[in-house]
VOVOTI-787933 format. One record per residue: x, y, z of N, C-alpha, C, O, CB in turn; residue number from 1. Coordinates in Angstrom, 3 decimals, decimal comma. Each point is the difference from the previous one (the first is absolute). Glycine has a CB too. Example, Ala and Ser with C-alpha at 12.3 -4.5 7.8 and 13.67 -1.06 7.14 Angstrom:
// VOVOTI-787933
+----------+----------+----------+----------+----------+----------+----------+----------+----------+----------+----------+----------+----------+----------+----------+-------+
!     n_xx !     n_yy !     n_zz !    ca_xx !    ca_yy !    ca_zz !     c_xx !     c_yy !     c_zz !     o_xx !     o_yy !     o_zz !    cb_xx !    cb_yy !    cb_zz ! marnu !
+----------+----------+----------+----------+----------+----------+----------+----------+----------+----------+----------+----------+----------+----------+----------+-------+
!   13,190 !   -5,690 !    7,800 !   -0,890 !    1,190 !    0,000 !    0,900 !    1,200 !    0,000 !    1,036 !   -0,019 !    0,665 !   -2,928 !   -1,154 !    0,581 !     1 !
!    1,542 !    2,223 !   -1,966 !    0,820 !    1,190 !    0,060 !   -0,770 !    1,090 !    0,730 !    0,509 !    1,108 !    0,169 !    0,675 !   -1,736 !   -2,314 !     2 !
+----------+----------+----------+----------+----------+----------+----------+----------+----------+----------+----------+----------+----------+----------+----------+-------+
// end
This chain:
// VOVOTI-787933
+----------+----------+----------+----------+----------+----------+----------+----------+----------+----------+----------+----------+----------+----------+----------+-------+
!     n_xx !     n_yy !     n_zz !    ca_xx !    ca_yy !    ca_zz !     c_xx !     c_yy !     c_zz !     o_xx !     o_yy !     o_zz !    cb_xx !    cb_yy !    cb_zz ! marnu !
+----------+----------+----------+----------+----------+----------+----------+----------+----------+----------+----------+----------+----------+----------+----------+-------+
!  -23,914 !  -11,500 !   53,679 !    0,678 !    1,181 !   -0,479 !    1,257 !   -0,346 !   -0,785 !    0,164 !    0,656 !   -1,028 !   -1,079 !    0,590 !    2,968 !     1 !
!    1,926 !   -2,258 !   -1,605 !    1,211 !   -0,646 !   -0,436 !   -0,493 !   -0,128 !   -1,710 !    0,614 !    0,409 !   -0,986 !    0,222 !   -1,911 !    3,648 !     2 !
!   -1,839 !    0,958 !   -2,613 !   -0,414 !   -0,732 !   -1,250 !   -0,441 !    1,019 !   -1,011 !   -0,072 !   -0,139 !   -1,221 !   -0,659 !   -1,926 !    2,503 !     3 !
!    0,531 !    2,809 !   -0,761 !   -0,425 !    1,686 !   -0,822 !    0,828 !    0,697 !   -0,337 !    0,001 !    0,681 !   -1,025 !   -1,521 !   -0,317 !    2,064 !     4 !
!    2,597 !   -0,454 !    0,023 !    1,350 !    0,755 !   -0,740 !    0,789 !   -0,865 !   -0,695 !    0,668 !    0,623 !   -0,825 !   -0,437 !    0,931 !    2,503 !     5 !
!   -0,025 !   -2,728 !   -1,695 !    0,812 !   -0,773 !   -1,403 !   -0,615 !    0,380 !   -1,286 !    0,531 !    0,398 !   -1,036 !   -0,012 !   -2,534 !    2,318 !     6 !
!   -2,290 !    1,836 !   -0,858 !   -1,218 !    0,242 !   -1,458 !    0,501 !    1,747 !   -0,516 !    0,054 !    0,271 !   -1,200 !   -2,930 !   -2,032 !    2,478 !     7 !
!    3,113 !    2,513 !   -0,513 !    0,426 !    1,333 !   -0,159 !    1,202 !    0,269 !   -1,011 !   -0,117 !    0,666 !   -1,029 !   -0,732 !   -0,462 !    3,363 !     8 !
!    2,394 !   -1,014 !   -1,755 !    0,804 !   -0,265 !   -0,010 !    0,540 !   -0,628 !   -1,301 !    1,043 !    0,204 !   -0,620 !   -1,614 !    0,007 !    2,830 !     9 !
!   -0,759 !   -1,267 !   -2,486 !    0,051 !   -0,453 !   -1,330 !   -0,100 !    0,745 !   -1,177 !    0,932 !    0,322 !   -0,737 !   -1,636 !   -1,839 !    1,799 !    10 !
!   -0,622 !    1,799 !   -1,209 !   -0,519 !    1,346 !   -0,363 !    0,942 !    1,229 !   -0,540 !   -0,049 !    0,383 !   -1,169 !   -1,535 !   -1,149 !    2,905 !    11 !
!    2,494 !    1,369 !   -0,695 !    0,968 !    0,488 !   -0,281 !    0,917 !   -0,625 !   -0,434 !   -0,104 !    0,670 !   -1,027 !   -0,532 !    0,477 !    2,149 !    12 !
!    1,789 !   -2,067 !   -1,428 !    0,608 !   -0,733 !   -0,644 !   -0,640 !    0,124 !   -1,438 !    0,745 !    0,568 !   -0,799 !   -0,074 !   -1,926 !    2,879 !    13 !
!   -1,781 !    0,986 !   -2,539 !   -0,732 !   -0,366 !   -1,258 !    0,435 !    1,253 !   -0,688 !    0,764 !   -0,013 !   -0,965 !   -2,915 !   -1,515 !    1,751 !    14 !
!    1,608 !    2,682 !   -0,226 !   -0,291 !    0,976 !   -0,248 !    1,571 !    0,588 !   -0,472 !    0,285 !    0,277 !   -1,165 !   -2,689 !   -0,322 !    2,745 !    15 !
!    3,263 !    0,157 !   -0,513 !    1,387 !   -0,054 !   -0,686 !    0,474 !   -0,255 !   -1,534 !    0,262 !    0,700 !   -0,979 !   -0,150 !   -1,388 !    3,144 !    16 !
!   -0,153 !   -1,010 !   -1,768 !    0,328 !   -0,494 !   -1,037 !   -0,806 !    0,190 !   -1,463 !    0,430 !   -0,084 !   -1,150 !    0,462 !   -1,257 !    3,010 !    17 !
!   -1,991 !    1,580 !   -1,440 !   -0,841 !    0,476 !   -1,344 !    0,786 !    1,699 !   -0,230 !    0,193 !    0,420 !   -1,141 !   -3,149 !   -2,038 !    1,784 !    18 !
!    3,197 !    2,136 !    0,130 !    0,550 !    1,528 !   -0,209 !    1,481 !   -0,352 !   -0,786 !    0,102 !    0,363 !   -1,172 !   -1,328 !    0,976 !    3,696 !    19 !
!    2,372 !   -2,048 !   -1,875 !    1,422 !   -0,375 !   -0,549 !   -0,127 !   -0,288 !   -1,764 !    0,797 !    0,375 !   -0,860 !   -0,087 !   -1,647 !    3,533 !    20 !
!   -2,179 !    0,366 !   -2,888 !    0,152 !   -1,074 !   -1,039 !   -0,378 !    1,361 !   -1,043 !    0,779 !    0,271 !   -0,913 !   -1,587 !   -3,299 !    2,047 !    21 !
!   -0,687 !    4,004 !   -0,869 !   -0,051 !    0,831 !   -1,000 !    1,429 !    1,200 !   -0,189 !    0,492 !    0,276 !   -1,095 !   -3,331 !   -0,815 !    1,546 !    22 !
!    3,260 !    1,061 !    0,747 !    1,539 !    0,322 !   -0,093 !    0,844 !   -0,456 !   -1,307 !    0,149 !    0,762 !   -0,956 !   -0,306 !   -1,003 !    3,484 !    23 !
!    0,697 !   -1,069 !   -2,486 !    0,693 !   -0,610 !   -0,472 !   -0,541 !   -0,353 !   -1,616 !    0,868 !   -0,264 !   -0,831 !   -0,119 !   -0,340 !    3,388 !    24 !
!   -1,868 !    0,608 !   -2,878 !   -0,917 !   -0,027 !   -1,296 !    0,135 !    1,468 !   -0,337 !    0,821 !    0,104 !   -0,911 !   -2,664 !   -2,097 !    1,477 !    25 !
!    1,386 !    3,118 !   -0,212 !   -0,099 !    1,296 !   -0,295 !    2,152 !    0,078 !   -0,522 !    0,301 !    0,300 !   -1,155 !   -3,292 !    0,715 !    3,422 !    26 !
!    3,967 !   -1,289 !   -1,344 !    1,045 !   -0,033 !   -0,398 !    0,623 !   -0,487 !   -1,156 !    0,846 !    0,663 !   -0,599 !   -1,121 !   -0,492 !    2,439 !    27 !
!   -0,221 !   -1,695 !   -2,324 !    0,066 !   -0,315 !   -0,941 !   -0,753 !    0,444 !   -0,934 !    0,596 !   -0,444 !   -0,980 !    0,188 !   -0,869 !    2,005 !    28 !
!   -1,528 !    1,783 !   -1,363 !   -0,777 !    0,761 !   -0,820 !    0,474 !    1,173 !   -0,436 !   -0,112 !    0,473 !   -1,131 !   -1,427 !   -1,425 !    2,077 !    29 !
!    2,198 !    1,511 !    0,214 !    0,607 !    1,724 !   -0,771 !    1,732 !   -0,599 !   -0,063 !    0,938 !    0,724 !   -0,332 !   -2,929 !    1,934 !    1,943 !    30 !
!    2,067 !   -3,483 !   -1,387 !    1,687 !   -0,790 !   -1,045 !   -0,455 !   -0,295 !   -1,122 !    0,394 !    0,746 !   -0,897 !    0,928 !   -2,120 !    2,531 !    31 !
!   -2,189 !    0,349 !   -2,013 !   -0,441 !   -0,006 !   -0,961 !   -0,463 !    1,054 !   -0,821 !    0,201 !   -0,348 !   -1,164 !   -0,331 !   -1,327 !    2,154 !    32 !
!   -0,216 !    2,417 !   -0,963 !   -0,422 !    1,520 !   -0,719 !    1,382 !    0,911 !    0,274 !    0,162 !    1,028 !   -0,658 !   -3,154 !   -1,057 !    1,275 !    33 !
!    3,641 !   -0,247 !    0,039 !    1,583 !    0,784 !   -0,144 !    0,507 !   -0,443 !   -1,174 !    0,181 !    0,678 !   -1,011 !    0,510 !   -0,592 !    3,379 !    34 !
!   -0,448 !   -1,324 !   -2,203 !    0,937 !   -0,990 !   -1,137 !   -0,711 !    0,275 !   -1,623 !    0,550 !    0,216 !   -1,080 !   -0,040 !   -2,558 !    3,194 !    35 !
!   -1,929 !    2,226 !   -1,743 !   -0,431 !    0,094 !   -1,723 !    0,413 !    1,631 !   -0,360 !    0,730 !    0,283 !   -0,950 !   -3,229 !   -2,238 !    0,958 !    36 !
!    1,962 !    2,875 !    0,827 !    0,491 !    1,251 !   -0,362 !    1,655 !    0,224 !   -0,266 !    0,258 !    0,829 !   -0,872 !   -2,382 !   -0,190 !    2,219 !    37 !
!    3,145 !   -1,221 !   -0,757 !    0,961 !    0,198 !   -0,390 !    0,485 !   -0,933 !   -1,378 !    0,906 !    0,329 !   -0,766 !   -0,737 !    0,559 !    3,245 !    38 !
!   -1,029 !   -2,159 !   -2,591 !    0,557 !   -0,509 !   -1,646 !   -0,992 !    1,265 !   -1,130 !    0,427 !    0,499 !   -1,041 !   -0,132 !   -4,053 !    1,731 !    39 !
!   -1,309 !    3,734 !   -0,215 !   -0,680 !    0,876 !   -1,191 !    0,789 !    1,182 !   -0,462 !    0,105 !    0,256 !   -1,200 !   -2,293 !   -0,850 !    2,105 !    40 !
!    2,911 !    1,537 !    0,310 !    0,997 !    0,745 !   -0,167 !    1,176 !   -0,063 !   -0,806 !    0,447 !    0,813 !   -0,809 !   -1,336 !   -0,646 !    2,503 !    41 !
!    1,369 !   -1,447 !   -1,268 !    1,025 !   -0,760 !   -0,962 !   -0,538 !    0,015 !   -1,258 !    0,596 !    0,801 !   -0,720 !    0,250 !   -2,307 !    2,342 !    42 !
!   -1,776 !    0,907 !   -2,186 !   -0,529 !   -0,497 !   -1,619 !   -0,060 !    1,689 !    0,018 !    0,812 !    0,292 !   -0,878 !   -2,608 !   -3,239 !    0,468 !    43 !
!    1,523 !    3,587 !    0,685 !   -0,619 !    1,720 !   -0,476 !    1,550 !    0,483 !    0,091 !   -0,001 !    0,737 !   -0,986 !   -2,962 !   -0,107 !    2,304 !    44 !
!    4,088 !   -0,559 !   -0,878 !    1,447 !    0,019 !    0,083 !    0,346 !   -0,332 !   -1,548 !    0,502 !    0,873 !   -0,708 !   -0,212 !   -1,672 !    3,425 !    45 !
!   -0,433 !    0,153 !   -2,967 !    0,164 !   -1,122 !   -1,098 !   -0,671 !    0,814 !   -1,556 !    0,626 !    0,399 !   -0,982 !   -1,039 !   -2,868 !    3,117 !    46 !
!   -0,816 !    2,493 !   -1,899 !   -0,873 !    0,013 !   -1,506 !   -0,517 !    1,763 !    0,158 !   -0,852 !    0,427 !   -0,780 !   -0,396 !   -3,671 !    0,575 !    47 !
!    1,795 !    4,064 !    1,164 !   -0,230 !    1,167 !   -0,379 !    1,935 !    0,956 !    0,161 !    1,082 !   -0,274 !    0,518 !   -4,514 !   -0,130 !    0,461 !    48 !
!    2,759 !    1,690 !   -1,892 !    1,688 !    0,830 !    0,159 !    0,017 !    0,510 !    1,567 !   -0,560 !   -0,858 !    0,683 !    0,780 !    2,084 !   -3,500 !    49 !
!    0,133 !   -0,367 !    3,434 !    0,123 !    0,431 !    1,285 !   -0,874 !    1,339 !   -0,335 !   -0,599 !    0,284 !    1,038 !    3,103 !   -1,472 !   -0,109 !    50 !
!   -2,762 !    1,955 !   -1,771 !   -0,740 !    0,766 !   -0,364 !   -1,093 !   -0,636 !    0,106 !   -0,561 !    0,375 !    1,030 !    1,911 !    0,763 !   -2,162 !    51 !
!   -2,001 !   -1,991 !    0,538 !   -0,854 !   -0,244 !   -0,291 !   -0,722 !   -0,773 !    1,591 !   -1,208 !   -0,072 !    0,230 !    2,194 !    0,210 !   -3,127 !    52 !
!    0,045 !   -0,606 !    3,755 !   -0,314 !   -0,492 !    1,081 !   -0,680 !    1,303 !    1,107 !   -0,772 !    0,018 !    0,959 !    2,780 !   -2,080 !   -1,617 !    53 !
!   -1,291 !    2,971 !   -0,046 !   -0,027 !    1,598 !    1,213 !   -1,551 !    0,241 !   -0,277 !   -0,752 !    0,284 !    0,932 !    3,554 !    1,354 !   -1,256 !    54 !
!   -3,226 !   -1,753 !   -0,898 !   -1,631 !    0,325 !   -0,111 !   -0,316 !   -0,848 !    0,716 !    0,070 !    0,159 !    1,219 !   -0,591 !    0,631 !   -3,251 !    55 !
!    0,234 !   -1,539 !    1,666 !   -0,737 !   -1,084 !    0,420 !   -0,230 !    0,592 !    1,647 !   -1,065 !    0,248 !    0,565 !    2,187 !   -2,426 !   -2,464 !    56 !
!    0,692 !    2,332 !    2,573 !   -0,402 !   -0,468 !    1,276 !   -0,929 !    1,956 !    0,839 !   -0,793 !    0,147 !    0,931 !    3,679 !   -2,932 !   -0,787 !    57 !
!   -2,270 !    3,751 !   -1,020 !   -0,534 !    1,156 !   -0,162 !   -2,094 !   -0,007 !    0,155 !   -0,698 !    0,620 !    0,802 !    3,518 !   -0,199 !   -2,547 !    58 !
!   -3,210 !   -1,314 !    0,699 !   -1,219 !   -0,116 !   -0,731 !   -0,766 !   -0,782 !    1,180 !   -1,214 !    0,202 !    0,014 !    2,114 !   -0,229 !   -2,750 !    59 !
!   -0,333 !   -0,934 !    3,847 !   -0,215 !   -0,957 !    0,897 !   -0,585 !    0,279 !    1,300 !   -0,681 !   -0,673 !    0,774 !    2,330 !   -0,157 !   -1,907 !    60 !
!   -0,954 !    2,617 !    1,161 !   -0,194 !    0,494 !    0,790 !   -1,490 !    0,746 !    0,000 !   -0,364 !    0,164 !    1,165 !    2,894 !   -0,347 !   -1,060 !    61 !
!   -3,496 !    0,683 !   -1,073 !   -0,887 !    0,448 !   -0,213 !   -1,314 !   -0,985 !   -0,457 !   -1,176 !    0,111 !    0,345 !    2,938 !    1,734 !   -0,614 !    62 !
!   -0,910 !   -3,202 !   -0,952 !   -1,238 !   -1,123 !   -0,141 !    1,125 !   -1,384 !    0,169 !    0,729 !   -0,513 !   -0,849 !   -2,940 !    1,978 !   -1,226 !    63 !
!    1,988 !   -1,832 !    3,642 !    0,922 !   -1,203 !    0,131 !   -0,590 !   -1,183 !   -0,683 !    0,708 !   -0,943 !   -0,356 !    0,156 !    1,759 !    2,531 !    64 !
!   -2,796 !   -0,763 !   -2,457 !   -0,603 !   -1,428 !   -0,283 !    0,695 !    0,273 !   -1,652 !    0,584 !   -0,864 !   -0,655 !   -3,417 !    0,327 !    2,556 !    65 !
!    2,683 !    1,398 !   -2,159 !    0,066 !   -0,046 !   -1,592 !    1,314 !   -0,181 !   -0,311 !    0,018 !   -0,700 !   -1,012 !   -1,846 !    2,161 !    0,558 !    66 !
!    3,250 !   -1,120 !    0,894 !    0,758 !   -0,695 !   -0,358 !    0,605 !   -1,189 !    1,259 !    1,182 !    0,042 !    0,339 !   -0,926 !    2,076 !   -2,203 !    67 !
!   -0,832 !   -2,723 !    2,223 !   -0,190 !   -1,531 !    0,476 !   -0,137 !   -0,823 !   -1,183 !    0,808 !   -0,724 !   -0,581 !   -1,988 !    1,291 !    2,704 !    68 !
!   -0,220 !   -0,242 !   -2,377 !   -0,859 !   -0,531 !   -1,054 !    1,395 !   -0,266 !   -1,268 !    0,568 !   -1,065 !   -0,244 !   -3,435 !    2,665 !    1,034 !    69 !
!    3,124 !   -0,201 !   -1,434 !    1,178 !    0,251 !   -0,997 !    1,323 !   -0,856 !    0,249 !    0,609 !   -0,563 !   -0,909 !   -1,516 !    2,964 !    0,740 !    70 !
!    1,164 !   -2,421 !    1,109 !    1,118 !   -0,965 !    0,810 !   -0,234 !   -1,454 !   -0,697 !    0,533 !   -0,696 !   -0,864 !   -0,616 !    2,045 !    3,477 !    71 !
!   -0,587 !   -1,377 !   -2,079 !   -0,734 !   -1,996 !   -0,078 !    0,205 !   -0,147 !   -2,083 !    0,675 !   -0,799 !   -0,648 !   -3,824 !    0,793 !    3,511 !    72 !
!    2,402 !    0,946 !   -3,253 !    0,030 !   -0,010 !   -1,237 !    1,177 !    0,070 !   -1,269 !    0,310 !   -0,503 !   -1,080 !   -2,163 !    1,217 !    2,324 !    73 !
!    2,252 !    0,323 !   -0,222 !    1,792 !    0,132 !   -0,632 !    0,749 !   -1,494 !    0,287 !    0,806 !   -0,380 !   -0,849 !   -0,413 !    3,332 !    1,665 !    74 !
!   -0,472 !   -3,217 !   -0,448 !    0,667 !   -0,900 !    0,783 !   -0,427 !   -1,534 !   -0,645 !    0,817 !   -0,822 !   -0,415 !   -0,818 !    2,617 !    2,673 !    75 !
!   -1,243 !   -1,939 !   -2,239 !   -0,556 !   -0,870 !   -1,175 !    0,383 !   -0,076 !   -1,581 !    0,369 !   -0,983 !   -0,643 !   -2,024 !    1,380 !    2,192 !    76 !
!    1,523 !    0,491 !   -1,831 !    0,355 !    0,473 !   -1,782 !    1,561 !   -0,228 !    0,077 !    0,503 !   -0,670 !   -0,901 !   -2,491 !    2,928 !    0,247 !    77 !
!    3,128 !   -1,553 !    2,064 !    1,246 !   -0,582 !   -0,629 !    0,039 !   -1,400 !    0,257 !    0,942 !   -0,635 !   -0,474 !    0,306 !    2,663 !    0,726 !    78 !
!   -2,102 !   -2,605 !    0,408 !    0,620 !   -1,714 !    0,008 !   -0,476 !   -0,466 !   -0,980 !    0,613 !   -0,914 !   -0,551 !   -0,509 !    0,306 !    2,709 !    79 !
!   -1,564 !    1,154 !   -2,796 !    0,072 !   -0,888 !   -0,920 !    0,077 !    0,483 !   -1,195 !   -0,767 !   -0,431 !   -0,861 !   -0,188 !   -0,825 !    2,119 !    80 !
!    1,720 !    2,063 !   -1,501 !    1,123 !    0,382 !   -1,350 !   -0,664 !    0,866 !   -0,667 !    0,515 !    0,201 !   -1,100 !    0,614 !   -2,279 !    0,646 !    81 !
!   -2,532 !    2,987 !    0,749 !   -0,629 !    0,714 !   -0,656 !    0,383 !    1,195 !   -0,222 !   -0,397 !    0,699 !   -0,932 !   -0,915 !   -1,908 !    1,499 !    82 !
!    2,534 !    1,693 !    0,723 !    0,378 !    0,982 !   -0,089 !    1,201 !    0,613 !    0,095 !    0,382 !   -0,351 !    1,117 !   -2,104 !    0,047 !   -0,762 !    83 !
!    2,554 !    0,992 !   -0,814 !    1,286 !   -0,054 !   -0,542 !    0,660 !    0,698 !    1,449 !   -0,556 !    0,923 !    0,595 !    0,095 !   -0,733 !   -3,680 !    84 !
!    1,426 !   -0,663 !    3,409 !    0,531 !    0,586 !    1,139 !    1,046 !    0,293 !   -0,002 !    0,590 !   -0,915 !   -0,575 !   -1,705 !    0,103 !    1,492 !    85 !
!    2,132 !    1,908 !   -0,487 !   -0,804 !    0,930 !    1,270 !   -1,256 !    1,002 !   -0,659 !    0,006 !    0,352 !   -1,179 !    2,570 !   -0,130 !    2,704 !    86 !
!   -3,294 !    0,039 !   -0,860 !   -0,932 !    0,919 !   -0,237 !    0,387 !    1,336 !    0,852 !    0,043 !    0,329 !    1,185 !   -1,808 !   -2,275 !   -1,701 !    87 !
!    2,086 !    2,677 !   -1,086 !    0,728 !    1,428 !    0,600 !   -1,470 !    1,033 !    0,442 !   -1,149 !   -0,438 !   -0,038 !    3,819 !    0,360 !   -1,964 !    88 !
!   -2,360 !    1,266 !    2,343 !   -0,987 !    0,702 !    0,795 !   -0,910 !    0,450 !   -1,191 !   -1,228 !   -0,064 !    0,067 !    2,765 !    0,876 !    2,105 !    89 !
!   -0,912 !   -0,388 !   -3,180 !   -1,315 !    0,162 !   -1,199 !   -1,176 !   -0,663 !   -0,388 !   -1,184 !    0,251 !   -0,225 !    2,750 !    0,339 !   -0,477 !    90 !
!   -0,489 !   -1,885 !    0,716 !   -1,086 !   -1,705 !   -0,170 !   -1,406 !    0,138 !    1,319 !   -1,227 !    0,043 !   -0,099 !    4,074 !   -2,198 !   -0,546 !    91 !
!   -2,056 !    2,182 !    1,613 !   -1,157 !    0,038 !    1,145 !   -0,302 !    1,192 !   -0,163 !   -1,087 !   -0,099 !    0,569 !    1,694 !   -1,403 !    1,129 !    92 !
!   -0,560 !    2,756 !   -2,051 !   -1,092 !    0,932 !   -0,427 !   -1,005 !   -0,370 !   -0,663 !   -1,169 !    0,148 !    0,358 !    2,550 !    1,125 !   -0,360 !    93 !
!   -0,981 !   -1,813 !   -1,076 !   -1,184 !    0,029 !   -0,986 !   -0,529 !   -1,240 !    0,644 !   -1,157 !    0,328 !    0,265 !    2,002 !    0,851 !   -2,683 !    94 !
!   -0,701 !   -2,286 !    2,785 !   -0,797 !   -1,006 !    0,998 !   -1,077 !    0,570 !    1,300 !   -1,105 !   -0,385 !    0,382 !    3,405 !   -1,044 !   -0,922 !    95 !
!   -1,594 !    2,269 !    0,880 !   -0,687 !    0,859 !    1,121 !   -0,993 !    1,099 !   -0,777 !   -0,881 !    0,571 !    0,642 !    3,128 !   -0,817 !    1,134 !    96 !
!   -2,070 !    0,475 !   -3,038 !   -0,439 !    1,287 !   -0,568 !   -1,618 !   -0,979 !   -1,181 !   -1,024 !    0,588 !   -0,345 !    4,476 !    1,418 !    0,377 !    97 !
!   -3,205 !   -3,132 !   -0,275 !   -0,833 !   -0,939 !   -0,229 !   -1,101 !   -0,545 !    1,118 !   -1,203 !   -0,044 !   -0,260 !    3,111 !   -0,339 !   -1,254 !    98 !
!   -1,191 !   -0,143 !    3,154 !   -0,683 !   -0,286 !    0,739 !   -1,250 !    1,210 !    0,315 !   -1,181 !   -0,323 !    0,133 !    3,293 !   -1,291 !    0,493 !    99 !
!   -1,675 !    2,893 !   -0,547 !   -0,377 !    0,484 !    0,702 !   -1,268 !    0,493 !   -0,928 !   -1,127 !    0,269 !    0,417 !    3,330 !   -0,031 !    1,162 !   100 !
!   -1,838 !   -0,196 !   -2,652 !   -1,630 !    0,531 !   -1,210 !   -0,629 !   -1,298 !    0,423 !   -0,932 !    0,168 !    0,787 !    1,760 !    1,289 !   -3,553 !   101 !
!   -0,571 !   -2,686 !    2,458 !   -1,032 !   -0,545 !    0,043 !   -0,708 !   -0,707 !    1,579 !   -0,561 !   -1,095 !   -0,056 !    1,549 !    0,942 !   -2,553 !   102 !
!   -0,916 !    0,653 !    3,494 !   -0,055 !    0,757 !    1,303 !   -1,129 !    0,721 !    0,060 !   -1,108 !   -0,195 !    0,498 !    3,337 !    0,368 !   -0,325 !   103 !
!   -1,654 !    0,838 !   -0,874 !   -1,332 !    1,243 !   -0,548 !   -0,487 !   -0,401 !   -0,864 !   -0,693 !    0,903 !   -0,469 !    1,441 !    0,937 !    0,825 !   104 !
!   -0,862 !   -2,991 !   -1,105 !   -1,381 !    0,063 !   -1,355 !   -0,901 !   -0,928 !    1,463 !   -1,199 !    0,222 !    0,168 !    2,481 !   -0,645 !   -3,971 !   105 !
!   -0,681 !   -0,363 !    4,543 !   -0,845 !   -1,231 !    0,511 !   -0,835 !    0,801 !    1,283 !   -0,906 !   -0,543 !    0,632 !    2,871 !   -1,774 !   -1,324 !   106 !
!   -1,416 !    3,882 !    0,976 !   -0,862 !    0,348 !    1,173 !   -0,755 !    1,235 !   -0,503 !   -0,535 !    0,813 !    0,753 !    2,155 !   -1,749 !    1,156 !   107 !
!   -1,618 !    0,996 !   -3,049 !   -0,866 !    1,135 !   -1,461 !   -1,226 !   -0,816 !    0,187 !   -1,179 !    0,322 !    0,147 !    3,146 !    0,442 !   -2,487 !   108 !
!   -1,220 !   -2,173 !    2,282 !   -1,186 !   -1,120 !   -0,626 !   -1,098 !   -0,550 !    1,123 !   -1,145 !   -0,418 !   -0,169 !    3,095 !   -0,547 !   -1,581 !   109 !
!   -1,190 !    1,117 !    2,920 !   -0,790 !   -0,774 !    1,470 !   -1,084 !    1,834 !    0,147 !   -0,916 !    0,089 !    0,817 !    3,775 !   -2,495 !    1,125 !   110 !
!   -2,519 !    3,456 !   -2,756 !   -0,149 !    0,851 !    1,273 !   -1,368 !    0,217 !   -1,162 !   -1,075 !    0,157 !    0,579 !    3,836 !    1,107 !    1,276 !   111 !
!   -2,812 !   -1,246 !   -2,924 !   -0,640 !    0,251 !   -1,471 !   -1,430 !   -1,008 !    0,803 !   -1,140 !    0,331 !    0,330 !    3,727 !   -0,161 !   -2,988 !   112 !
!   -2,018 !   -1,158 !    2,718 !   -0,928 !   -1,305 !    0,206 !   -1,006 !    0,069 !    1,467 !   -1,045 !   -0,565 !    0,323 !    3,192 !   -0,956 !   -1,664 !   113 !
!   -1,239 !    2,518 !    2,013 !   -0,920 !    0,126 !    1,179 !   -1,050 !    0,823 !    0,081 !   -0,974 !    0,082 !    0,749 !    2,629 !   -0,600 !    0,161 !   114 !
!   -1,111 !    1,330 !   -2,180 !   -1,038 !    1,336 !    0,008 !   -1,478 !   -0,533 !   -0,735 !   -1,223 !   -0,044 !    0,132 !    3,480 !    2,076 !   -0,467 !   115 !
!   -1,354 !   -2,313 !   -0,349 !   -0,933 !   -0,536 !   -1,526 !   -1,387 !   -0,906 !    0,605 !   -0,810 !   -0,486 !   -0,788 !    3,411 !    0,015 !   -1,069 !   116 !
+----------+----------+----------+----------+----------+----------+----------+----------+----------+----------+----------+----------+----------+----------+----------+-------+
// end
């Protein structure tokens, strides 16, 4: 019986430590996803007006993938010099007012194609 409860005993220990280690991974993981979200904030601080930040964060609330997506992109074009910064709220209108037609030609086109 002695020998069954150490084997038990062990068992539990493992089990612990396998519980602490994913703990401690899951922790670092949402630091890591803290930290990038707060430099992306920063660069978007930076390369948009405060207007233009209010859409965005307004617009985030109804399609968060789509301006994620817009995020990453903005954010690309000002590093690599394609796009003139700050980007006042008009600018990201008509960026947003561009994204979003061709949005709708590409689900005209999936929906045309399904019928068809």
């Amino acid at each position: 019986m002695e020998g069954y409860d150490e084997e038990l005993e062990e068992i539990k220990r493992r089990k612990l430590l396998e519980y602490q280690r994913r703990l401690a991974e899951a922790a670092r993981a949402e630091e890591e996803r803290r930290l990038e979200e707060a430099r992306r904030q920063e660069v978007l601080r930076r390369i948009l007006t405060p207007k233009a930040r209010e859409r965005l964060a307004n617009l985030k609330m109804v399609r968060p993938q789509l301006v994620e997506a817009l995020e990453a992109q903005l954010i690309q074009l000002a590093y690599s010099g394609r796009i003139a910064t700050p980007i006042t709220d008009e600018e990201l209108k008509s960026i947003l007012r561009r994204l979003m037609s061709t949005q709708k030609e590409i689900r005209l086109r999936f929906m045309r194609s399904s019928l068809g």
